[in-house]
C-alpha positions in Angstrom: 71.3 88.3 78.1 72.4 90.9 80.4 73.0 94.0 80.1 76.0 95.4 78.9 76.0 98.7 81.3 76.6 99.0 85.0 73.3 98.8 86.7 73.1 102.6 88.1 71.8 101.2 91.6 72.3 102.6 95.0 74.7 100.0 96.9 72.6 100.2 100.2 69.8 100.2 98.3 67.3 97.4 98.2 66.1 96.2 95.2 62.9 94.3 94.6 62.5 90.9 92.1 61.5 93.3 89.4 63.9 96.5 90.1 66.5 93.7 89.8 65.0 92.2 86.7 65.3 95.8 85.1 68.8 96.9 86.1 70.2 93.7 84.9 68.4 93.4 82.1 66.8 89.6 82.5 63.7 87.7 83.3 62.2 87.0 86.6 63.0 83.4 85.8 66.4 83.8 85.1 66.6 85.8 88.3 65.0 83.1 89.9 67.6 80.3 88.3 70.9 82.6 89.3 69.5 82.4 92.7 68.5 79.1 93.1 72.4 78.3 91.6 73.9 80.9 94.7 75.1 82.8 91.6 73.5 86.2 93.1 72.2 86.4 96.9 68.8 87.7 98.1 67.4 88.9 101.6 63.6 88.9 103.1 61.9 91.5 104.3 60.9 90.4 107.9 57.4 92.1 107.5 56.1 90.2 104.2 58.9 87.8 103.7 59.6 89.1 99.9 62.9 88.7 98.4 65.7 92.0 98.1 68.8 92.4 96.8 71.1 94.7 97.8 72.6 97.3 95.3 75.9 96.3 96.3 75.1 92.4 95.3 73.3 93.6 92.1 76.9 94.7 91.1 79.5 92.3 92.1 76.8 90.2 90.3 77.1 91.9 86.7 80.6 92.3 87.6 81.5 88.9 87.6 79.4 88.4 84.4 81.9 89.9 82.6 
């Protein structure tokens, strides 16, 4: 379930897998599934090719949860 609050995130800010996981209040997996489904979009970091969210997406994302 997510969380009822506003994730207090930074919207330039990027977010790892887990700072993501914490803000919204979900599992990795769950993460994972919304992403898969285009639900909520991710970037890579060029140097080790890890997933990011940006703060900004992190919001319209609980946004439109509502």
């Amino acid at each position: 379930m997510i969380t009822a609050t506003e994730p207090r995130v930074t919207a330039d800010g990027r977010y790892s897998v887990s700072q993501t996981c914490t803000a919204l209040g979900i599992h990795r997996n769950t993460l994972h599934r919304y992403t898969e489904l285009g639900l909520i979009k991710c970037g890579f970091r060029r140097e080790t090719a890890r997933k990011f969210y940006k703060g900004s997406e992190i919001v319209r994302f609980w946004r439109a949860q509502l």
